[in-house]
FIDO-702663 format. One record per atom (N, C-alpha, C, O, CB): x, y, z; atom name. Coordinates in pm, 1 decimal. Atoms other than C-alpha are relative to their C-alpha. Glycine has a CB too. Layout:
% FIDO-702663
REC  c1  c2  c3  padren
REC  X  Y  Z  CA
...
END
This chain:
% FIDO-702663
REC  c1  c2  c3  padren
REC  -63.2  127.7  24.6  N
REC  218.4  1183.3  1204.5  CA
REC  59.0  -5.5  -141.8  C
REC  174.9  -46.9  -141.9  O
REC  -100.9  -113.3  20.8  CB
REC  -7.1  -35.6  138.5  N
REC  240.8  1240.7  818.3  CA
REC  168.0  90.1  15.6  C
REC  278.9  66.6  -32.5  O
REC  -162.9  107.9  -56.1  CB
REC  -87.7  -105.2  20.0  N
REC  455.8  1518.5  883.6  CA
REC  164.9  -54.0  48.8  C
REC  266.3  -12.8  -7.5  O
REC  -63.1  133.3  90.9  CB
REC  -103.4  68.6  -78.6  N
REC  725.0  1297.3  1125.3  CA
REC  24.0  -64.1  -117.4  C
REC  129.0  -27.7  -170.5  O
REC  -30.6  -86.0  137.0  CB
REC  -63.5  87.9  71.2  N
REC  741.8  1049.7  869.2  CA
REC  64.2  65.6  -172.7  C
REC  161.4  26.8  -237.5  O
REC  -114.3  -122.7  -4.2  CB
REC  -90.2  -86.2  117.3  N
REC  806.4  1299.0  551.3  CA
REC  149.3  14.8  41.9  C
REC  246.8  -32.1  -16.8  O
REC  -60.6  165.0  -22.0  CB
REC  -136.9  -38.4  -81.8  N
REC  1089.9  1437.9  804.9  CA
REC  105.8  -153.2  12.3  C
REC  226.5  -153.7  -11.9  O
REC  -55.1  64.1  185.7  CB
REC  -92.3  170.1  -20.1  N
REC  1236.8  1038.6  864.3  CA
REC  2.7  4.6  -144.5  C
REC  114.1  44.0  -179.1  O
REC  -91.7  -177.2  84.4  CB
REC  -13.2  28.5  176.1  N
REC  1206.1  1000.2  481.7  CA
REC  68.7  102.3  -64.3  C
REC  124.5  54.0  -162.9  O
REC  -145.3  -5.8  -84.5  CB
REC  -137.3  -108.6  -16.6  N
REC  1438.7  1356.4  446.6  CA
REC  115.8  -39.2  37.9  C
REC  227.4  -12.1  -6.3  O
REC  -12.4  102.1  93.7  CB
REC  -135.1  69.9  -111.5  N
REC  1649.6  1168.1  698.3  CA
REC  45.5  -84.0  -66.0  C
REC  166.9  -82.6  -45.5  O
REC  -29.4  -75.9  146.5  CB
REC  3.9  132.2  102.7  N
REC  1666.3  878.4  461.6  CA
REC  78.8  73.3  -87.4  C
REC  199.4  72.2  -62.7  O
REC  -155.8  -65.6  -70.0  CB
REC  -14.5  -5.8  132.3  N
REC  1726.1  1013.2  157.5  CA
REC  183.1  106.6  28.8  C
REC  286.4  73.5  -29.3  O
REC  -174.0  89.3  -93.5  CB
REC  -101.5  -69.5  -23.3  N
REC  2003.0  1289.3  291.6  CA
REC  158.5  -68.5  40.4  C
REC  271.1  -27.4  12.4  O
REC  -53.9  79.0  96.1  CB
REC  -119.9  46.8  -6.5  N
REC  2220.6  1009.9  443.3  CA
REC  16.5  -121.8  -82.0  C
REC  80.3  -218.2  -39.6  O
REC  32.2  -18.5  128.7  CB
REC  -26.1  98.9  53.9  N
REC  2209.2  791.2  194.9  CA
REC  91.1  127.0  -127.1  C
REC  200.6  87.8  -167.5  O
REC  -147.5  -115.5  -33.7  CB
REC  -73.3  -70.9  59.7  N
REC  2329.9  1110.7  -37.8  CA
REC  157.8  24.1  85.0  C
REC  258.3  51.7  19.5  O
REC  -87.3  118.6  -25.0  CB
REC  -106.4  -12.4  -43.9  N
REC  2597.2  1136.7  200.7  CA
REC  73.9  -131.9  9.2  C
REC  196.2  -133.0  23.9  O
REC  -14.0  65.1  107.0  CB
REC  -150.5  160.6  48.5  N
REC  2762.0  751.6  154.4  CA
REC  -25.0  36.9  -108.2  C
REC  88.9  20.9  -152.2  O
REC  -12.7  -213.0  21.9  CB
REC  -69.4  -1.4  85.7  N
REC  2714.9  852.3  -179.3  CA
REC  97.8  114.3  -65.7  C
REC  182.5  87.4  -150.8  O
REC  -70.0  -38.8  -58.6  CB
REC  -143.1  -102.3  -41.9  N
REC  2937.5  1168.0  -164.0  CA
REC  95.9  -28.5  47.8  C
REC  198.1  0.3  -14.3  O
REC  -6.0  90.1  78.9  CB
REC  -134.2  30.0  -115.7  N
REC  3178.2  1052.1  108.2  CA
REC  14.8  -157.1  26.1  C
REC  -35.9  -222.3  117.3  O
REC  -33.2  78.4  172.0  CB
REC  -19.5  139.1  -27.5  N
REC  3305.0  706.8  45.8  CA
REC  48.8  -53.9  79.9  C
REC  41.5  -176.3  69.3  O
REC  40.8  -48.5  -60.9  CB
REC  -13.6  17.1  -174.8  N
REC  3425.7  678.4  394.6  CA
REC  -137.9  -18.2  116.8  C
REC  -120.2  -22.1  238.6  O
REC  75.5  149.9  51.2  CB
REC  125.5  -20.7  -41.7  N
REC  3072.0  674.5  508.6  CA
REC  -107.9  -147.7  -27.1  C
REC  -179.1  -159.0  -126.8  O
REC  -45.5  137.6  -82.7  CB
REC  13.1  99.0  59.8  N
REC  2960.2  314.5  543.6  CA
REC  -112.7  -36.8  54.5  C
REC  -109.1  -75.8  171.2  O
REC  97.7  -79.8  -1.2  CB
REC  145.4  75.8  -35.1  N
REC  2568.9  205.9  557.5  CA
REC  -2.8  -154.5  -66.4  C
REC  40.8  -193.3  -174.8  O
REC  -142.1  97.2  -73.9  CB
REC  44.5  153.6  56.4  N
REC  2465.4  -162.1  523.1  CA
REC  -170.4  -20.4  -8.0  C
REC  -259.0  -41.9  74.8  O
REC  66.3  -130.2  119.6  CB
REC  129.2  -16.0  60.9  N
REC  2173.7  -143.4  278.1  CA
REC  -86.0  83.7  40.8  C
REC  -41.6  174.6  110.8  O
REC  -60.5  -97.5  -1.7  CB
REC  70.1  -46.4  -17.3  N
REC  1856.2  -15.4  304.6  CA
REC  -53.3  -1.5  154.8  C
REC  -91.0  91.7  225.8  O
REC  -53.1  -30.8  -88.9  CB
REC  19.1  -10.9  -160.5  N
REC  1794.5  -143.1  645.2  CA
REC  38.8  93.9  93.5  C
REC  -38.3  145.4  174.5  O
REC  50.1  -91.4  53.6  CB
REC  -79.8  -82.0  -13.2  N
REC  2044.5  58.7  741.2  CA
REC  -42.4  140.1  11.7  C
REC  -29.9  201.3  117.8  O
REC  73.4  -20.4  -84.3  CB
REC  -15.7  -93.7  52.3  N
REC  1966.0  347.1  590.3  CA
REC  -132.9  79.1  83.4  C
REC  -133.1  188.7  139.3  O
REC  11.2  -22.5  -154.7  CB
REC  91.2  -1.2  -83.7  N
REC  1604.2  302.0  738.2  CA
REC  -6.0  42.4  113.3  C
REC  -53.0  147.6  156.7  O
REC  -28.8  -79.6  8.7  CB
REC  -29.6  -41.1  -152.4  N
REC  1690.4  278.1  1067.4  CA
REC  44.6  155.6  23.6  C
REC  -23.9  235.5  87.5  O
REC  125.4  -96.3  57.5  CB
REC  -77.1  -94.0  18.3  N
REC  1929.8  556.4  1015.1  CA
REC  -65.4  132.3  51.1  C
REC  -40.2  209.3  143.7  O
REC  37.1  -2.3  -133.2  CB
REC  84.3  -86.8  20.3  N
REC  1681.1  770.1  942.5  CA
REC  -108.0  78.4  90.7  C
REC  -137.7  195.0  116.4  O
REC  -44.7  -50.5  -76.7  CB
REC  114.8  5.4  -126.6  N
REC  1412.5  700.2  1197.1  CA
REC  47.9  45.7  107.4  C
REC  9.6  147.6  165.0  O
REC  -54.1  -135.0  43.0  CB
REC  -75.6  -80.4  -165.1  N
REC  1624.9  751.8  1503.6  CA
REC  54.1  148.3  -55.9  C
REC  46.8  232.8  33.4  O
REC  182.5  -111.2  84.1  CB
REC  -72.3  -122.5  5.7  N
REC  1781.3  1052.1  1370.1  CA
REC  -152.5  121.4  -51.7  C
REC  -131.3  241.6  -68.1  O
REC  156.3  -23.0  -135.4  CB
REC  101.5  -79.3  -13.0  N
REC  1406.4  1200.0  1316.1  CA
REC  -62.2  -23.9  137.8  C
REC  -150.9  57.2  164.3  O
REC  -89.6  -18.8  -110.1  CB
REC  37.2  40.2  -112.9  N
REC  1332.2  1043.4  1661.7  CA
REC  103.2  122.5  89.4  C
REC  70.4  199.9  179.3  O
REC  24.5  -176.3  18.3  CB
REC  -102.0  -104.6  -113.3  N
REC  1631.7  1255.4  1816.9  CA
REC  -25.2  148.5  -34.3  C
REC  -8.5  232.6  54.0  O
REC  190.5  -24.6  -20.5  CB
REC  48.0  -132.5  54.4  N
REC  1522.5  1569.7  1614.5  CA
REC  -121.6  42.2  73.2  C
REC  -138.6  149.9  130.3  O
REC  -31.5  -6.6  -152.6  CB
REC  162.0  3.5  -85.2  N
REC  1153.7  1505.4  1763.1  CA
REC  48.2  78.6  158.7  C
REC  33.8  189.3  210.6  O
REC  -75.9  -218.3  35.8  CB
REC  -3.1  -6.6  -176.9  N
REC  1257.0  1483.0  2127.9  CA
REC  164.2  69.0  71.3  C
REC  180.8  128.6  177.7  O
REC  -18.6  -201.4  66.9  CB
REC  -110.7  -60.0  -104.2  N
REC  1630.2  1575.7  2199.8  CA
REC  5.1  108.7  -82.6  C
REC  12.3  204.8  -6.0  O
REC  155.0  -81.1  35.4  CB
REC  -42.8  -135.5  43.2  N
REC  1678.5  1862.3  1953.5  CA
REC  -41.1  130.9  91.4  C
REC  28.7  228.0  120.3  O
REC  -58.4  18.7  -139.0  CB
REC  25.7  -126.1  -62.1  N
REC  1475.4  2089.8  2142.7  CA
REC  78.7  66.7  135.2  C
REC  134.4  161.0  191.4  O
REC  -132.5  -13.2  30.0  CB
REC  -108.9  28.7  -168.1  N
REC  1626.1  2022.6  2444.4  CA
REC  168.6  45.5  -8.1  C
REC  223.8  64.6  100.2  O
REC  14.0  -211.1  42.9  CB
REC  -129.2  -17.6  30.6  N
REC  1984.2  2098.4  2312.1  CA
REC  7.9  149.3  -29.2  C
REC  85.8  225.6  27.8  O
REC  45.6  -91.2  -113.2  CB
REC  -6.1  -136.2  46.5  N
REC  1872.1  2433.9  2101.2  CA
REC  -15.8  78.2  153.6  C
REC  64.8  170.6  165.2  O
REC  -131.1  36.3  -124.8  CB
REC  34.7  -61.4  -106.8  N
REC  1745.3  2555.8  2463.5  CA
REC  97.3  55.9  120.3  C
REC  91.4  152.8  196.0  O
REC  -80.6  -80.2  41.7  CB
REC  -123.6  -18.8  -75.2  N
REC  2079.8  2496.8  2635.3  CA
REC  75.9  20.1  -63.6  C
REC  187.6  17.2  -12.0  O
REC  45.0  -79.1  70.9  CB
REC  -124.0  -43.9  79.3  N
REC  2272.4  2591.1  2353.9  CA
REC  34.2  167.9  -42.4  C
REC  127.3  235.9  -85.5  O
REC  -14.8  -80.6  -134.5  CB
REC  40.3  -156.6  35.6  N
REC  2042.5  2937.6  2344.9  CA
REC  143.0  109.9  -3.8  C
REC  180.6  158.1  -110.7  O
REC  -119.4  60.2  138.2  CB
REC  -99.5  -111.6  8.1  N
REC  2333.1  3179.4  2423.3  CA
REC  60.1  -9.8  -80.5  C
REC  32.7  70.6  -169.5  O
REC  76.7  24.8  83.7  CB
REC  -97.3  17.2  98.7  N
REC  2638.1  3032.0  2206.0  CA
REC  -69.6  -17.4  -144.0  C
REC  0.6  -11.1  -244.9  O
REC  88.4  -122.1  38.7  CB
REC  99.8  -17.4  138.3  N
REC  2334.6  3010.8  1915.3  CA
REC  13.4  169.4  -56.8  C
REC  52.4  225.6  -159.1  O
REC  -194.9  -37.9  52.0  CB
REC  14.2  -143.8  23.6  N
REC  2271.7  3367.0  1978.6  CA
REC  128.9  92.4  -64.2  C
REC  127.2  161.2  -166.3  O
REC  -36.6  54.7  137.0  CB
REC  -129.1  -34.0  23.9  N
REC  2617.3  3475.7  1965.1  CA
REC  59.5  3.5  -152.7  C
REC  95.2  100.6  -219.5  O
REC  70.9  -89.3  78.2  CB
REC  28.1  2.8  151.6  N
REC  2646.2  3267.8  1613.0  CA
REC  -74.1  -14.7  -40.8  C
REC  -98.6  -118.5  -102.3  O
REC  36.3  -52.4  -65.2  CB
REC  62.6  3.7  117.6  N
REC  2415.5  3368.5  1469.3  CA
REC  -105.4  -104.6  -24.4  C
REC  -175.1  -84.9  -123.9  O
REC  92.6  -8.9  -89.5  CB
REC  68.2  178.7  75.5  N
REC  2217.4  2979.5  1439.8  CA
REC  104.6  -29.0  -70.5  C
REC  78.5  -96.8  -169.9  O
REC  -156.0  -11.7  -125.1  CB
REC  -123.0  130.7  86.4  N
REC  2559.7  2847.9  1299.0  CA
REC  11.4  -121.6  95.4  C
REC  39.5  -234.1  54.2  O
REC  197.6  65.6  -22.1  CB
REC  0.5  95.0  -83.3  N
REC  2543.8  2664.9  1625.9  CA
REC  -98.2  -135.3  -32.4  C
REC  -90.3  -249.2  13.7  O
REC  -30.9  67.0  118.8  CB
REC  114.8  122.0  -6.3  N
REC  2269.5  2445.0  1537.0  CA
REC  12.7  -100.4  -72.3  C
REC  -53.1  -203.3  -56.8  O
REC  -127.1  33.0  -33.6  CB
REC  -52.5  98.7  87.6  N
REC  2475.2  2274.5  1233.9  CA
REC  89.9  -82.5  147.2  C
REC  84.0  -204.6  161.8  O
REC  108.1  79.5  -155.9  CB
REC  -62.8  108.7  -102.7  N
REC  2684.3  2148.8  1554.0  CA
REC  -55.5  -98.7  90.1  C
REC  7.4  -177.0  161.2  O
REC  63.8  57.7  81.0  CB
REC  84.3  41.6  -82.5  N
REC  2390.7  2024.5  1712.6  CA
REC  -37.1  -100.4  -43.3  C
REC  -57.6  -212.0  4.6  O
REC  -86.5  69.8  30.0  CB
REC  62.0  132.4  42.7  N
REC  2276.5  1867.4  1460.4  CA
REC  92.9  -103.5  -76.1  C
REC  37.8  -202.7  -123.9  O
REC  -118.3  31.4  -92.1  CB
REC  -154.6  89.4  36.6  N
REC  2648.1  1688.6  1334.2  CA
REC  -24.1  -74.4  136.2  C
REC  -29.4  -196.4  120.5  O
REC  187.8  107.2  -14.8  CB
REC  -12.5  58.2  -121.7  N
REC  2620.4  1598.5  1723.2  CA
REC  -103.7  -135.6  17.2  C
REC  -68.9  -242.6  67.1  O
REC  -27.2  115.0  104.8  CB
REC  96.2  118.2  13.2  N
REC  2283.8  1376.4  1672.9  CA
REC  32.5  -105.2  -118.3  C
REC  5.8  -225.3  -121.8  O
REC  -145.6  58.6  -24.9  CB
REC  -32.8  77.4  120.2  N
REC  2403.3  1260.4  1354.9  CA
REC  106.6  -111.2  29.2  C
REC  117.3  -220.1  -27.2  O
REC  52.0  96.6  -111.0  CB
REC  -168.8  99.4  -75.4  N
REC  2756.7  1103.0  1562.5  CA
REC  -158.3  -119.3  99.2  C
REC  -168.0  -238.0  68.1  O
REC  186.5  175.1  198.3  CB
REC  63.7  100.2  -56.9  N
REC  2432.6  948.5  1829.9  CA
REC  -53.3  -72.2  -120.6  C
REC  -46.1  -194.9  -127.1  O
REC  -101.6  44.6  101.9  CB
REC  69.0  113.6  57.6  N
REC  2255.4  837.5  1553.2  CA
REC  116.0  -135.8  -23.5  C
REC  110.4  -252.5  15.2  O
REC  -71.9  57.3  -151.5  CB
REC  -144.8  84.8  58.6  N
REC  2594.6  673.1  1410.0  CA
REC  -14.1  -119.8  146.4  C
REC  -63.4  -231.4  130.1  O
REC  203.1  135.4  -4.5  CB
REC  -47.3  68.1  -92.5  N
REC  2675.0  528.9  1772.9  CA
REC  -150.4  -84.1  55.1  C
REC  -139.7  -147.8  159.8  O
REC  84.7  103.2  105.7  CB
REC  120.8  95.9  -54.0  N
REC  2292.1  349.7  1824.1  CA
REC  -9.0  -78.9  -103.0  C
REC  -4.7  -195.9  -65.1  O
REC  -146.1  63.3  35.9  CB
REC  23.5  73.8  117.2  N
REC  2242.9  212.7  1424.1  CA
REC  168.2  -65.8  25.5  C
REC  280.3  -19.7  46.9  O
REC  -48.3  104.9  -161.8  CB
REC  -118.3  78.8  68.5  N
REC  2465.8  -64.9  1363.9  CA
REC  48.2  -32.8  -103.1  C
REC  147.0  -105.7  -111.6  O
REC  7.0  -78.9  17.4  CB
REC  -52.7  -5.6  78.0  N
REC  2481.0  -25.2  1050.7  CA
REC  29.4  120.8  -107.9  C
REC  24.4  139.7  -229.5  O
REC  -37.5  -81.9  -22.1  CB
REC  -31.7  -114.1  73.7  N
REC  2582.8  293.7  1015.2  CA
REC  137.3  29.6  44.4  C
REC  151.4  36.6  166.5  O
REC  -98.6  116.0  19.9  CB
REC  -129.0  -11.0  -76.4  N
REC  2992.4  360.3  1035.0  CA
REC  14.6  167.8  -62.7  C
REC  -2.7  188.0  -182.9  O
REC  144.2  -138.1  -48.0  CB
REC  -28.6  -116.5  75.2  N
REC  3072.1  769.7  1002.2  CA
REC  172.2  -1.8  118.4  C
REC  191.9  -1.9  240.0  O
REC  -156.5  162.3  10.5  CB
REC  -104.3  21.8  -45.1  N
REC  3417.5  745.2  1069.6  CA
REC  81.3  145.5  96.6  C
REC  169.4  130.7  181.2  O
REC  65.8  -53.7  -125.2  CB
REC  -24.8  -138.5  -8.9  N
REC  3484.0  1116.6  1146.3  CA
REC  -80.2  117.0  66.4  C
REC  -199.5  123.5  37.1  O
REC  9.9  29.3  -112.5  CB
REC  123.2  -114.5  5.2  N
REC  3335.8  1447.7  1299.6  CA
REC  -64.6  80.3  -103.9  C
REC  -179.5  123.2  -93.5  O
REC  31.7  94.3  67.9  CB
REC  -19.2  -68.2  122.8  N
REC  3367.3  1615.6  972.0  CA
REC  -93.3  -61.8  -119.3  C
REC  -153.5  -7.7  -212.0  O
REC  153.0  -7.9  -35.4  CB
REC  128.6  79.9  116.2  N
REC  3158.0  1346.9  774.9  CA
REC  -151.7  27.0  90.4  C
REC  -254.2  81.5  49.6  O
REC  32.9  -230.5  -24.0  CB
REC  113.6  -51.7  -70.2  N
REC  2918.5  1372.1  1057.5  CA
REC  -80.3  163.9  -16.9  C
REC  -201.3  174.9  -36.5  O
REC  51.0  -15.2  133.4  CB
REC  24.1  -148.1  18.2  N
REC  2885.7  1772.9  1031.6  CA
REC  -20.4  2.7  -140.2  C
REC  -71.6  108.4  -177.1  O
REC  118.2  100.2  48.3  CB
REC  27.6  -29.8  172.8  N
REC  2865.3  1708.3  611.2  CA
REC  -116.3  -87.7  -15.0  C
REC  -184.7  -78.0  -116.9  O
REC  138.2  -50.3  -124.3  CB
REC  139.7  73.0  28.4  N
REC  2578.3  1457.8  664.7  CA
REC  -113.0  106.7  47.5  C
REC  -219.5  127.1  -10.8  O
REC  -15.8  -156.5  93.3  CB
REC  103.5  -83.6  -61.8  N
REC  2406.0  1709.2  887.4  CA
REC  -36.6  87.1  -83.7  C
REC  -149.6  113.7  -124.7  O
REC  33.2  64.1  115.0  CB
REC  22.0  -110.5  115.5  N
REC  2482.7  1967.0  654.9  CA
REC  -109.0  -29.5  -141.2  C
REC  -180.3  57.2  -191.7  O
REC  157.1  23.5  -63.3  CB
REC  68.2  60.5  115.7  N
REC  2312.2  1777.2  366.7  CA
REC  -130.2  -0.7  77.8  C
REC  -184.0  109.7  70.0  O
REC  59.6  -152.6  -62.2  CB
REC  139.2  26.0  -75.5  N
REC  1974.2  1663.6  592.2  CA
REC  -43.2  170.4  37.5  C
REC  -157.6  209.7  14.7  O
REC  25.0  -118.3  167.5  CB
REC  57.9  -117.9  -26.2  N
REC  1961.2  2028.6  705.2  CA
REC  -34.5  90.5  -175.0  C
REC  -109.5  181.2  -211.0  O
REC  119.8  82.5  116.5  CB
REC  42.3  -130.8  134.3  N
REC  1966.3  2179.5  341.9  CA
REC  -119.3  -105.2  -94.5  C
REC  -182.1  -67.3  -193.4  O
REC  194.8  61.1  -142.0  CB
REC  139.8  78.1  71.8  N
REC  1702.5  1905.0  218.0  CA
REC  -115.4  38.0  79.5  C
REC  -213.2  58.4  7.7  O
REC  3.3  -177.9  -0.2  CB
REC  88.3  -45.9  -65.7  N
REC  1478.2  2004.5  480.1  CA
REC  -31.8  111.0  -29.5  C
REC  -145.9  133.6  -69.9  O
REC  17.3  -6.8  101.9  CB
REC  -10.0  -145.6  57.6  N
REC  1556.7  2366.4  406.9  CA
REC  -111.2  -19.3  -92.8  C
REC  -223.4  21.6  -62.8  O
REC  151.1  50.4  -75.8  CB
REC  42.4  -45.6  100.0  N
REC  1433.2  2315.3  70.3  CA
REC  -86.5  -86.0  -13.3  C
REC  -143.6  -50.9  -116.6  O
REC  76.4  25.4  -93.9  CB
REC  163.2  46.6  -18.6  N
REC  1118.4  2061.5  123.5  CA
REC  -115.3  81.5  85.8  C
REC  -236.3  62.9  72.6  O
REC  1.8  -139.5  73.1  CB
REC  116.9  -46.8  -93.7  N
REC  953.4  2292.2  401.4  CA
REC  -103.8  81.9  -44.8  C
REC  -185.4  125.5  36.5  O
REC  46.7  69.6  105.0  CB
REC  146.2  -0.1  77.6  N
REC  695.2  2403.2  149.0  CA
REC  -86.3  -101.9  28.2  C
REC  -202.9  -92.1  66.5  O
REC  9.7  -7.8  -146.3  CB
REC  88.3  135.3  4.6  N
REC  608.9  2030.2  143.3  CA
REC  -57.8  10.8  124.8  C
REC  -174.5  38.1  152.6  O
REC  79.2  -148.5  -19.1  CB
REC  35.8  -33.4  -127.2  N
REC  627.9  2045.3  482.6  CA
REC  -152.2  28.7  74.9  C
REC  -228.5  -55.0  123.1  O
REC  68.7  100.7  8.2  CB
REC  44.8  -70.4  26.0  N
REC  414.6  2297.6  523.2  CA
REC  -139.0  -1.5  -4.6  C
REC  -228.3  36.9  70.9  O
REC  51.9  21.1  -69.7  CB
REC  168.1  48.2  76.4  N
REC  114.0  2179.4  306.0  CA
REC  -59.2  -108.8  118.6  C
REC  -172.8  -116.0  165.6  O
REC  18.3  -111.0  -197.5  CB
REC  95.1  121.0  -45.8  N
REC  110.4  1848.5  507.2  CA
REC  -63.9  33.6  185.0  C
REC  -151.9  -30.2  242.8  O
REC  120.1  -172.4  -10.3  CB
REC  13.4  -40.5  -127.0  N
REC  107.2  2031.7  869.8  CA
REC  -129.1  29.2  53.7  C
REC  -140.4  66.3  170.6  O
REC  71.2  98.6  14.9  CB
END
């Protein structure tokens, strides 16, 4: 449980770095940002796996470059369930992912400890 909510609090912090990188990228407040967060560690929880599994071959192929598309792809659901999250673009979507995936990257020490 610890460990889910570090991961939502990654989720947090990554797209809130991304409205402040990409001023096209429009959250309303913290609520926002909250929410944001939660569902998009909620879709990581339960649909990611489910996606890497049917995505196995074209993964294999690249390499795991596929999985930044996977996860730009949850990042567009998260967008389309939070209402107060607007990512206007696929491209901001795939640069938020990109950001949440390289904060994770580089907490999974923390990770790690709390597992």
């Amino acid at each position: 449980m610890l460990n889910f909510m570090i991961k939502c609090f990654i989720n947090m912090i990554g797209i809130y770095i991304a409205t402040l990188l990409f001023p096209a990228i429009f959250i309303s407040g913290l609520e926002g940002v909250f929410w944001a967060g939660f569902l998009l560690g909620l879709l990581n929880l339960f649909l990611r796996p489910l996606l890497l599994l049917i995505s196995l071959p074209i993964n294999l192929v690249t390499l795991g470059l596929f999985t930044l598309i996977i996860n730009a792809f949850l990042v567009v659901l998260t967008d389309f369930f939070v209402r107060g999250l607007t990512l206007p673009t696929f491209s901001l979507a795939f640069a938020t992912a990109f950001i949440t995936t390289l904060l994770h990257m580089l907490s999974s020490p923390i990770l790690r400890k709390y597992s």
